[in-house]
PyMOL Python script that loads the backbone (N, CA, C, O; Angstrom):
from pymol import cmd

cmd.read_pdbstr("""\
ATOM      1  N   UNK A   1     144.656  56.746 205.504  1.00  0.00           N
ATOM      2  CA  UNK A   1     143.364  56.535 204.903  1.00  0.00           C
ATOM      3  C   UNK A   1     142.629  57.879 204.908  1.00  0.00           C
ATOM      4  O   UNK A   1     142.347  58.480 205.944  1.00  0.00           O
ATOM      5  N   UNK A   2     142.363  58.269 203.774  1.00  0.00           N
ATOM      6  CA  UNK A   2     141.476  59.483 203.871  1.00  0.00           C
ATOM      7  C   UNK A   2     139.690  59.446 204.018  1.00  0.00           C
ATOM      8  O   UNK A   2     138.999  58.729 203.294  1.00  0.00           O
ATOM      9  N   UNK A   3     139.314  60.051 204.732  1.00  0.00           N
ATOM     10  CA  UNK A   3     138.046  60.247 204.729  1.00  0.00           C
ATOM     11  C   UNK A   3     137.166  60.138 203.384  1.00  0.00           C
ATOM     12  O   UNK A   3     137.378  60.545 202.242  1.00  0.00           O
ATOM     13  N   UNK A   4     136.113  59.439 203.956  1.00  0.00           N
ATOM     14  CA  UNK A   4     135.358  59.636 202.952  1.00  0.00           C
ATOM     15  C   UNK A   4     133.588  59.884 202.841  1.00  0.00           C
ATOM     16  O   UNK A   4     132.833  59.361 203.661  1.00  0.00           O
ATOM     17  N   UNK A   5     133.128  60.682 201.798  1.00  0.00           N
ATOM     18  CA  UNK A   5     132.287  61.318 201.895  1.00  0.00           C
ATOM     19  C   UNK A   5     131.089  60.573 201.424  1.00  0.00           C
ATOM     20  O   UNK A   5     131.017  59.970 200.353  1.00  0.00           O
ATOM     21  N   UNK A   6     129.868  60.700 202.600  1.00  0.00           N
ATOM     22  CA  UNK A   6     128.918  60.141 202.399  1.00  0.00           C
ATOM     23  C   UNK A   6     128.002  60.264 200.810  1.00  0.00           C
ATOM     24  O   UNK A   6     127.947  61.380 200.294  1.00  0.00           O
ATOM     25  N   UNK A   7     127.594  59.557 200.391  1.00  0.00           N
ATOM     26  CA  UNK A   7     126.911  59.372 198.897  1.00  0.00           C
ATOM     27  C   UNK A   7     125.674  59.874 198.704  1.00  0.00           C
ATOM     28  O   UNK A   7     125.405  60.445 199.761  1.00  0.00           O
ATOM     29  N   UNK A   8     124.681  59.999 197.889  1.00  0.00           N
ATOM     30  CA  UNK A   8     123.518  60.835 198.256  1.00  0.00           C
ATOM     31  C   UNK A   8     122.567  59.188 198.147  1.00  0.00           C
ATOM     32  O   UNK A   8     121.388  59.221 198.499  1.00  0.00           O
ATOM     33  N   UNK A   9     123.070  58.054 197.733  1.00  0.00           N
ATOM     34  CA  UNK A   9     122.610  56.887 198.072  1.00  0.00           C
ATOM     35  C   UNK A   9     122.608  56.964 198.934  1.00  0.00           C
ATOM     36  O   UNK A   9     121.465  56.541 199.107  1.00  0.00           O
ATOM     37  N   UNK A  10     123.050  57.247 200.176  1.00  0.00           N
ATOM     38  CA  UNK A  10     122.804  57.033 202.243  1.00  0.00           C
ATOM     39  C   UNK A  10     121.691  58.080 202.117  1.00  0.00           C
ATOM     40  O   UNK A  10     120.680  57.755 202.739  1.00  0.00           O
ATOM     41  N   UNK A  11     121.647  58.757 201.746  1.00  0.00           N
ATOM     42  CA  UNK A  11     120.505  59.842 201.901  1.00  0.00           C
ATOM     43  C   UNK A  11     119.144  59.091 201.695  1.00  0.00           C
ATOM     44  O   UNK A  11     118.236  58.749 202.452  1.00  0.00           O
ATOM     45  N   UNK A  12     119.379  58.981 200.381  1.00  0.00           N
ATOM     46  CA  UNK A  12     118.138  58.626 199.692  1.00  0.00           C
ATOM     47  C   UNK A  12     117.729  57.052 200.217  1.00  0.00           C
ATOM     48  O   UNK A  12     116.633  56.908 200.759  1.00  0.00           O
ATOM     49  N   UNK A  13     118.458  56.101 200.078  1.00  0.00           N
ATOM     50  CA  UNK A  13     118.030  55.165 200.785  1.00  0.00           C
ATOM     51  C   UNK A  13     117.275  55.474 202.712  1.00  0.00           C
ATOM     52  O   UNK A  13     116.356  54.875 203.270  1.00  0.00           O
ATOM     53  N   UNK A  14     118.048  56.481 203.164  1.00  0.00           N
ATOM     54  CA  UNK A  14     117.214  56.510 204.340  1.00  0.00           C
ATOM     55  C   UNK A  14     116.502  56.914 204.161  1.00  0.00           C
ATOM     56  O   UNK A  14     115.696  56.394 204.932  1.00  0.00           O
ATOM     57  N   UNK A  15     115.809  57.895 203.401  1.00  0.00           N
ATOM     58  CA  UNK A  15     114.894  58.141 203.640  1.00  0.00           C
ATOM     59  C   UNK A  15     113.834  57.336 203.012  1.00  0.00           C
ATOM     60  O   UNK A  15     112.838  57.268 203.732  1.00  0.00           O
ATOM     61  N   UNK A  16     113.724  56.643 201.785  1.00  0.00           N
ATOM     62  CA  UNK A  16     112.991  55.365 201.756  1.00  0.00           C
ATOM     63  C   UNK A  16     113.040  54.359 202.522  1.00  0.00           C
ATOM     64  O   UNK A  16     112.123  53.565 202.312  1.00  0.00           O
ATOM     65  N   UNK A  17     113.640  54.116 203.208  1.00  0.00           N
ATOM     66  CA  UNK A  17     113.589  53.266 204.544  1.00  0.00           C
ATOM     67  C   UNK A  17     112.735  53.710 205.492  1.00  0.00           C
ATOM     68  O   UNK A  17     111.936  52.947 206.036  1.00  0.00           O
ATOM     69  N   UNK A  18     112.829  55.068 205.797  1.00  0.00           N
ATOM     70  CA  UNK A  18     112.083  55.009 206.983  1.00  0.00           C
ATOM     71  C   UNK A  18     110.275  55.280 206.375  1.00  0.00           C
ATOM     72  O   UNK A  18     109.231  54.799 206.815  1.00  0.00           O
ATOM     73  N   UNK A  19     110.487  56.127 205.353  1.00  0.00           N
ATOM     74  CA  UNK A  19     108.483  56.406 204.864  1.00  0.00           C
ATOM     75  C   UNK A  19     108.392  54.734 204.069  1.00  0.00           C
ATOM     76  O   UNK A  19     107.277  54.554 203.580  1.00  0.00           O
ATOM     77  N   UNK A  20     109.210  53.726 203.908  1.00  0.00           N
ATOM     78  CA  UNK A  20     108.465  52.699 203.336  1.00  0.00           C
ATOM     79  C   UNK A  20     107.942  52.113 204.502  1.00  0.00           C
ATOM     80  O   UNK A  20     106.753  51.975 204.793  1.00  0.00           O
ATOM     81  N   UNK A  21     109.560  51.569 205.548  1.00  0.00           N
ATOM     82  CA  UNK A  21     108.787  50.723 206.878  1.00  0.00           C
ATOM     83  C   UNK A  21     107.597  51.542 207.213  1.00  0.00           C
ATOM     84  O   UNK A  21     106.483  51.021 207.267  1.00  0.00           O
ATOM     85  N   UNK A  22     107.850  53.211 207.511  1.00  0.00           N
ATOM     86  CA  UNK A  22     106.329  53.127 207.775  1.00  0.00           C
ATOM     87  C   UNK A  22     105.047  52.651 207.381  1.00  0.00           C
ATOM     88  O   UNK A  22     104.108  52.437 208.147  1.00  0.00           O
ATOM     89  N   UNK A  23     105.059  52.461 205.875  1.00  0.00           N
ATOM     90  CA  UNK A  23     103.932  52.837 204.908  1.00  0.00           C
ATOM     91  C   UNK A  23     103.283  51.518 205.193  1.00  0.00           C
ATOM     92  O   UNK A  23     102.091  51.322 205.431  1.00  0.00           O
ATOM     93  N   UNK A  24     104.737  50.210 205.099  1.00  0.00           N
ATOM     94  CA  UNK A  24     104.598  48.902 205.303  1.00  0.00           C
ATOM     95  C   UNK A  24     103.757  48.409 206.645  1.00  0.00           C
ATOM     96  O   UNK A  24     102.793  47.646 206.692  1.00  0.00           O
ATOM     97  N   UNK A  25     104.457  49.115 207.747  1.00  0.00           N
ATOM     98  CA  UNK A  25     103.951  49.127 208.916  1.00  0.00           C
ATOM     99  C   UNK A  25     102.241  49.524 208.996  1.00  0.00           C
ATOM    100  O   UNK A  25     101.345  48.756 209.345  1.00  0.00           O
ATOM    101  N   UNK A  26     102.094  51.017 208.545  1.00  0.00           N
ATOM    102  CA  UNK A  26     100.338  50.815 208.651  1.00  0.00           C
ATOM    103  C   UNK A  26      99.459  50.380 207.702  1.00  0.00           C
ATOM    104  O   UNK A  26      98.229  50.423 207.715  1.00  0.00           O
ATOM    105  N   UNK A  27     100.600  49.735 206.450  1.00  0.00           N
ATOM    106  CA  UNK A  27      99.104  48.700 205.860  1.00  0.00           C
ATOM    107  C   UNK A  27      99.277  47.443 206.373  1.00  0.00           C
ATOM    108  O   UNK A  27      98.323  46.687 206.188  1.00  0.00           O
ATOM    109  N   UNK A  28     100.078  47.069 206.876  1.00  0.00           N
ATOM    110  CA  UNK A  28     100.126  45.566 207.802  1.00  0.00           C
ATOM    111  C   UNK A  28      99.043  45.849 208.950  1.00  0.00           C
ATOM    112  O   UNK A  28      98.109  45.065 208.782  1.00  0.00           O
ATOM    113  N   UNK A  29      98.898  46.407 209.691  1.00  0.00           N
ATOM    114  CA  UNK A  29      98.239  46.767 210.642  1.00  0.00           C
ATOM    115  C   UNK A  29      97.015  47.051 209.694  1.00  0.00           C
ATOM    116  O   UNK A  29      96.014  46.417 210.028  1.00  0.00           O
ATOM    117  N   UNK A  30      96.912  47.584 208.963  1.00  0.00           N
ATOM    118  CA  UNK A  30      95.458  47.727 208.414  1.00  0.00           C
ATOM    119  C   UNK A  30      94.999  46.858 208.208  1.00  0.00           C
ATOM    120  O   UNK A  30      93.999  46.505 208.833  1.00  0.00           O
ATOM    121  N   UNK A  31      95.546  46.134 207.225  1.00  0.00           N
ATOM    122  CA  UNK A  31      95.177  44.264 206.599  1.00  0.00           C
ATOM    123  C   UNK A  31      94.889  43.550 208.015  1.00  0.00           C
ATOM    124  O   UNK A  31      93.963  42.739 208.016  1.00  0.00           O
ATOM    125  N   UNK A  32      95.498  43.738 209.073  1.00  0.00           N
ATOM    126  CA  UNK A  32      95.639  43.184 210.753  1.00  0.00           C
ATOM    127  C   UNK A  32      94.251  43.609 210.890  1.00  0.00           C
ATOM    128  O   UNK A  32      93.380  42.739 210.891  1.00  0.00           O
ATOM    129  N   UNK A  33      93.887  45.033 211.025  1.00  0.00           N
ATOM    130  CA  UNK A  33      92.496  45.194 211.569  1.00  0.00           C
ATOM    131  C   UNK A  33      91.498  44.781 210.975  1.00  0.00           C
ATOM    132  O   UNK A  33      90.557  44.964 211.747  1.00  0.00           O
ATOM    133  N   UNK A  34      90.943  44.080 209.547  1.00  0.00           N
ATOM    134  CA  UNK A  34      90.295  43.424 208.614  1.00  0.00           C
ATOM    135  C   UNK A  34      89.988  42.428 208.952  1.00  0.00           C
ATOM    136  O   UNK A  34      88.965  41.873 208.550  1.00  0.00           O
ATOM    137  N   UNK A  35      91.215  41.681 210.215  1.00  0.00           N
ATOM    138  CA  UNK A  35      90.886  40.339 210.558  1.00  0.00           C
ATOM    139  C   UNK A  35      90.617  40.285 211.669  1.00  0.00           C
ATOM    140  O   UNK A  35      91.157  39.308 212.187  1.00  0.00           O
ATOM    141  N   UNK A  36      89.842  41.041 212.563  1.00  0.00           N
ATOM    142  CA  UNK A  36      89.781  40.859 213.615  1.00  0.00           C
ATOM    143  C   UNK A  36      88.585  39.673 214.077  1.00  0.00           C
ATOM    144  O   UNK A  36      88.429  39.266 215.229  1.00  0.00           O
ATOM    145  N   UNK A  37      88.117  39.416 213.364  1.00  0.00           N
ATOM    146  CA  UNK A  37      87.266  38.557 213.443  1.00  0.00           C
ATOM    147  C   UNK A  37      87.292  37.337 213.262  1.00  0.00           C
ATOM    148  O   UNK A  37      86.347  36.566 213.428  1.00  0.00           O
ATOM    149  N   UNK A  38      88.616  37.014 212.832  1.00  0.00           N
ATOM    150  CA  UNK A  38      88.657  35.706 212.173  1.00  0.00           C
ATOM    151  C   UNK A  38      89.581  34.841 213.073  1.00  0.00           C
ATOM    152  O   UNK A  38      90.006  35.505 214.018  1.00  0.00           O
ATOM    153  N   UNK A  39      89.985  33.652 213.062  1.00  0.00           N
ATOM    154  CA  UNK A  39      90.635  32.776 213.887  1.00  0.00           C
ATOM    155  C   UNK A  39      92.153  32.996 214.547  1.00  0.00           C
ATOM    156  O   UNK A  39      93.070  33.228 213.759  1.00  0.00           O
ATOM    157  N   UNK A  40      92.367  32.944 215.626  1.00  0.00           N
ATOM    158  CA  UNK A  40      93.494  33.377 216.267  1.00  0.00           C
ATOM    159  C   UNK A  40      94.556  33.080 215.335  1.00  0.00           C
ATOM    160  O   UNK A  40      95.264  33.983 214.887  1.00  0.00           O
ATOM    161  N   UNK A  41      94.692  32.013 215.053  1.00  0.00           N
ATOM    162  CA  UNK A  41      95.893  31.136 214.319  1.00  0.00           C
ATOM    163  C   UNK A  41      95.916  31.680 212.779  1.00  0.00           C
ATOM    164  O   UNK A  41      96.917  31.997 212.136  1.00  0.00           O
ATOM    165  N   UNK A  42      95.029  31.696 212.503  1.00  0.00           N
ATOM    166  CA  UNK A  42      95.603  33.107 211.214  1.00  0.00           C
ATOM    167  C   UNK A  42      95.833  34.054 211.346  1.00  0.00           C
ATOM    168  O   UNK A  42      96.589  34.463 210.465  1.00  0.00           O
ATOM    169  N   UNK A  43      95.573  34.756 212.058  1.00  0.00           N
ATOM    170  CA  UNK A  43      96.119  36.292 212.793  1.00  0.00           C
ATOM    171  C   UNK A  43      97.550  36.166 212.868  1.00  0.00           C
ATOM    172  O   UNK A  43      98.406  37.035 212.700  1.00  0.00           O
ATOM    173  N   UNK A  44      97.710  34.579 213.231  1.00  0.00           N
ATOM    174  CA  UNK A  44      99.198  35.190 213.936  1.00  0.00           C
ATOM    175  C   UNK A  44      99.837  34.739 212.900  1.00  0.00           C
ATOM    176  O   UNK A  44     100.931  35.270 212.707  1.00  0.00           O
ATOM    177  N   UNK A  45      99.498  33.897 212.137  1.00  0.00           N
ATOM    178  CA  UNK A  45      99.960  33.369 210.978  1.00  0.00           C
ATOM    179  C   UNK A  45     100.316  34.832 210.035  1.00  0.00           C
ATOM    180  O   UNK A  45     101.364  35.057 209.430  1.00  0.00           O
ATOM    181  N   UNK A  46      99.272  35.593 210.112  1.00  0.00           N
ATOM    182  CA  UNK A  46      99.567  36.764 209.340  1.00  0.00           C
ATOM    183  C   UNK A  46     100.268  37.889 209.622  1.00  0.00           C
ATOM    184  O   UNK A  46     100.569  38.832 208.890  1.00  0.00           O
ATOM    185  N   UNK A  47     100.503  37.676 210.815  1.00  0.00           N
ATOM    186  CA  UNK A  47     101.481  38.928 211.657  1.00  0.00           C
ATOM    187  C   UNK A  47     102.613  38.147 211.337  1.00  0.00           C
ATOM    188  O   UNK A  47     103.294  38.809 210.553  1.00  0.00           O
ATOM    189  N   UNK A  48     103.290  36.739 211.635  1.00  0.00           N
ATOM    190  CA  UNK A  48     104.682  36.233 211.451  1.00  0.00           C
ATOM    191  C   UNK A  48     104.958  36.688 209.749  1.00  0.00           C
ATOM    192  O   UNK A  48     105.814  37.477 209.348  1.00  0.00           O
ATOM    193  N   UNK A  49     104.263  36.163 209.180  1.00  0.00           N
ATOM    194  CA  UNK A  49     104.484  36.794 208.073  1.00  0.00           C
ATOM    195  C   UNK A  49     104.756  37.974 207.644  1.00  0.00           C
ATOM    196  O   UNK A  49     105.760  38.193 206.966  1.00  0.00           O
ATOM    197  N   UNK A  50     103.864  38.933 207.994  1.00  0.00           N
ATOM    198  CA  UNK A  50     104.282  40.068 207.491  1.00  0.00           C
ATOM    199  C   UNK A  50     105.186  40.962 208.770  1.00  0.00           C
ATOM    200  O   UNK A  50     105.447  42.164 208.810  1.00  0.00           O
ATOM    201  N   UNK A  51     105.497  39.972 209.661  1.00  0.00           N
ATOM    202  CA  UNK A  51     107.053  40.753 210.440  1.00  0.00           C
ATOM    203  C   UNK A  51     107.964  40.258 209.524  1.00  0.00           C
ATOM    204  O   UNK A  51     108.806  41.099 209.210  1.00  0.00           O
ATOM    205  N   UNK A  52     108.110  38.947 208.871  1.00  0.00           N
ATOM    206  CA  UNK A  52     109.660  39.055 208.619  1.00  0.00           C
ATOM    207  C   UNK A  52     109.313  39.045 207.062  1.00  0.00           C
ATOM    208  O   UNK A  52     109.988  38.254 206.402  1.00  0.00           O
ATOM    209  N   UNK A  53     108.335  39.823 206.350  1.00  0.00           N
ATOM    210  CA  UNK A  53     108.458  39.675 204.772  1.00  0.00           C
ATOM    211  C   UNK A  53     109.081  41.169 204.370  1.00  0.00           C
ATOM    212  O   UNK A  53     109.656  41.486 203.328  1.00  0.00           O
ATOM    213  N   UNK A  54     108.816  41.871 205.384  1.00  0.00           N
ATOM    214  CA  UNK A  54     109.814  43.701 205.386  1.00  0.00           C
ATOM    215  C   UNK A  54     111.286  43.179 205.077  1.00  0.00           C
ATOM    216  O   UNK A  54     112.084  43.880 204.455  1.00  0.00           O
ATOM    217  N   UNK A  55     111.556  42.083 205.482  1.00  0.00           N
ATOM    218  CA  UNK A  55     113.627  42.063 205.695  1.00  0.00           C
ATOM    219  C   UNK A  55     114.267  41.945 203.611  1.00  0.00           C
ATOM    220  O   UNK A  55     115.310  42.180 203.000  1.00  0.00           O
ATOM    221  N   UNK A  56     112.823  41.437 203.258  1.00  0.00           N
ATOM    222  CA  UNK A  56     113.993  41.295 201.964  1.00  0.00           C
ATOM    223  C   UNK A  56     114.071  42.097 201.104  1.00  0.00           C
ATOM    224  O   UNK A  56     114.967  42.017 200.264  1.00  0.00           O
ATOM    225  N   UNK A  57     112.901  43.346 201.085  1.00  0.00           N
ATOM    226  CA  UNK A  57     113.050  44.527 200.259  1.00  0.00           C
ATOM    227  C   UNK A  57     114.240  45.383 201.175  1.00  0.00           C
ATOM    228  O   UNK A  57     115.262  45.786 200.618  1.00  0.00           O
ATOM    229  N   UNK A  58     114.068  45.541 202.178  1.00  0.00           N
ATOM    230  CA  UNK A  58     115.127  46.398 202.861  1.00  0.00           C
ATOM    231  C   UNK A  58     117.004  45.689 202.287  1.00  0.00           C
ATOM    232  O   UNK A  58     118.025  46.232 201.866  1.00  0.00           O
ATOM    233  N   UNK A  59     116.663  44.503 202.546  1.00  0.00           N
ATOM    234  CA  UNK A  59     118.313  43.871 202.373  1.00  0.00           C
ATOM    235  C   UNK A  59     118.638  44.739 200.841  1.00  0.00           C
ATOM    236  O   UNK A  59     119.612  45.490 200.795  1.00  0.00           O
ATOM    237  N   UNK A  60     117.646  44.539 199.503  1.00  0.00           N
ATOM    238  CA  UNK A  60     118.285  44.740 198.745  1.00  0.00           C
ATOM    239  C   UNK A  60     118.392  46.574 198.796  1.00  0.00           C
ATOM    240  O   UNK A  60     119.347  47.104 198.230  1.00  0.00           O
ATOM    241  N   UNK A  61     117.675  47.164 199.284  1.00  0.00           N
ATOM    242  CA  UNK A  61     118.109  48.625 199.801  1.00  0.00           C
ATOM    243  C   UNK A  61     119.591  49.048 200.667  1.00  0.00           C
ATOM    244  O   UNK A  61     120.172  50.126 200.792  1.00  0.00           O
ATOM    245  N   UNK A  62     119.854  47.811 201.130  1.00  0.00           N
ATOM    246  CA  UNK A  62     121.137  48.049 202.071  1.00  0.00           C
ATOM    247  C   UNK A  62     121.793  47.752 200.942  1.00  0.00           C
ATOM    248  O   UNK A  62     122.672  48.563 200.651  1.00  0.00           O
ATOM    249  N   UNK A  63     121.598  46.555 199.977  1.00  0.00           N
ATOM    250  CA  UNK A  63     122.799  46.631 199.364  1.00  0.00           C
ATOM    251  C   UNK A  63     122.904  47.325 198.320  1.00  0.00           C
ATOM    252  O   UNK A  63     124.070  47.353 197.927  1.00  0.00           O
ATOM    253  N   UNK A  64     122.066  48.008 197.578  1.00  0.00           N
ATOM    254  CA  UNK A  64     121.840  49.472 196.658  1.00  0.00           C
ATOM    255  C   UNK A  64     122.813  50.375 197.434  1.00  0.00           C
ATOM    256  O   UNK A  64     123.959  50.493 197.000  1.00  0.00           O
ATOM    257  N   UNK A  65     122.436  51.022 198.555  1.00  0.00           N
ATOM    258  CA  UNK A  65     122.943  51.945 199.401  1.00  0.00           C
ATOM    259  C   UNK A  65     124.625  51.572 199.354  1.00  0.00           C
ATOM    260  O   UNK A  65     125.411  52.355 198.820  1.00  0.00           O
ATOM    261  N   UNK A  66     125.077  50.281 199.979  1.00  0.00           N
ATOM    262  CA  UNK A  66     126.329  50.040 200.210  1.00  0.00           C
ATOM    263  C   UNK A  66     127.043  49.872 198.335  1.00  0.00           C
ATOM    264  O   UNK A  66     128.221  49.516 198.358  1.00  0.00           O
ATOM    265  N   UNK A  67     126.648  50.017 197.335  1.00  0.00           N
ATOM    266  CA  UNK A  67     126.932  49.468 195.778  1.00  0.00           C
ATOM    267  C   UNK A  67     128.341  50.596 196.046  1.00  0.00           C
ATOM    268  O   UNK A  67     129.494  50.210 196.240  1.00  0.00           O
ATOM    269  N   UNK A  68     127.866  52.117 195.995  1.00  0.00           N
ATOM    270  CA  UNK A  68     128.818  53.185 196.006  1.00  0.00           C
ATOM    271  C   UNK A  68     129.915  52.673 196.687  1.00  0.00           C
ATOM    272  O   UNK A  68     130.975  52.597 196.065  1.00  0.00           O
ATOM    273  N   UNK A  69     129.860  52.247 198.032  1.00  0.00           N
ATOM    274  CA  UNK A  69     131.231  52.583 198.696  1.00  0.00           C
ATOM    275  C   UNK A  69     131.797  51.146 197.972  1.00  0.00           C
ATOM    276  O   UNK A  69     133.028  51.140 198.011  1.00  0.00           O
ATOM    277  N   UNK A  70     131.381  50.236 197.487  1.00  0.00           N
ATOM    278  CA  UNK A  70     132.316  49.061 197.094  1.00  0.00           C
ATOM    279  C   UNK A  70     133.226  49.512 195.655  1.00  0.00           C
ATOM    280  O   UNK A  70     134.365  49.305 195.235  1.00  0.00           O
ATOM    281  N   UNK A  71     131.916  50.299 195.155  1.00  0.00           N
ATOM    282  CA  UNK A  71     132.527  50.383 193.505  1.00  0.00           C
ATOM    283  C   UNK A  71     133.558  51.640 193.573  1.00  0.00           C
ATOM    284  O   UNK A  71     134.305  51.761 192.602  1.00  0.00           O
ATOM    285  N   UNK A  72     133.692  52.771 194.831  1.00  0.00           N
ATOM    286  CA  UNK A  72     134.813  53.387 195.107  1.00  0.00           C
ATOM    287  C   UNK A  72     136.023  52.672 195.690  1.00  0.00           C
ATOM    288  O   UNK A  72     137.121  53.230 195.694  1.00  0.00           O
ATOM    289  N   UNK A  73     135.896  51.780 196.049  1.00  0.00           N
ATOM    290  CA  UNK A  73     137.338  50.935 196.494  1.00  0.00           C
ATOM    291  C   UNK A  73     137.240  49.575 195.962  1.00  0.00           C
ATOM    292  O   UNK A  73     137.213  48.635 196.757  1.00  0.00           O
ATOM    293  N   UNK A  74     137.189  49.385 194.777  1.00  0.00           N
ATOM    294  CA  UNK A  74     137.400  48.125 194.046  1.00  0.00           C
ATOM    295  C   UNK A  74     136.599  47.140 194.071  1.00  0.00           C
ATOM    296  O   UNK A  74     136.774  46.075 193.480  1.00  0.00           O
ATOM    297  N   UNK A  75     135.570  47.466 194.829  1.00  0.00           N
ATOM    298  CA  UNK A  75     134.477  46.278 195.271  1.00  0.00           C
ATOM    299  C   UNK A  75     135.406  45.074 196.196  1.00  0.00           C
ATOM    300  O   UNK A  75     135.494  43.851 196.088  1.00  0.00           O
ATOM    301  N   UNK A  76     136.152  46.270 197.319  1.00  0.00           N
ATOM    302  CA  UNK A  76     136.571  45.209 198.603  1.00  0.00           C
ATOM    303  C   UNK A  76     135.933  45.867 199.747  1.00  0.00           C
ATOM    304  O   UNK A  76     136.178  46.928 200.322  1.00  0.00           O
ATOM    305  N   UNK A  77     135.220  45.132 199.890  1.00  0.00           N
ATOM    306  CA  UNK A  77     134.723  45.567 201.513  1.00  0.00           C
ATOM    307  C   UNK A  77     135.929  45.282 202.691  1.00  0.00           C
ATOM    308  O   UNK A  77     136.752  44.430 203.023  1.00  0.00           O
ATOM    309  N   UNK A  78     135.334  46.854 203.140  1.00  0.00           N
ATOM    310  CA  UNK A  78     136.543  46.863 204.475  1.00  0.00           C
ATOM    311  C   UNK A  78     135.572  46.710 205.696  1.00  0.00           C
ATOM    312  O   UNK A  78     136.023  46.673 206.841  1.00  0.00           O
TER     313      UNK A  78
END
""", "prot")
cmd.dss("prot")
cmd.show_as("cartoon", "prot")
cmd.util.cbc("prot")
cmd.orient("prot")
């Protein structure tokens, strides 16, 4: 099996990964500090939410990122 060379998709996807989670991260927290006033149970209502609403833009970034290495080997994942 020969080596193979990383894509500039791994690049580029990391690095939109990490300045989006951030970006995501301090406007969640911003929108968070807006409510400080308001009822516990929406707070948290709004934190569960916006912890797991990050997972589905990222998934389709993982699978952008991973497109290259499938469409170099036939689209079989090893």
């Amino acid at each position: 099996m020969e080596p193979t060379r990383p894509s500039s998709r791994n690049a580029i996807g990391t690095l939109v990964l990490i300045f989006g989670l951030m970006l995501y991260a301090f406007g969640a927290a911003a929108i968070g500090d807006l409510m400080n006033d308001w009822h516990v149970l929406i707070q948290f209502i709004y934190y569960a939410i916006a912890g797991i609403a990050w997972i589905f833009p990222v998934r389709r970034l993982f699978i952008w990122m991973a497109q290259s290495k499938n469409q170099s080997n036939g689209g079989q994942i090893e």
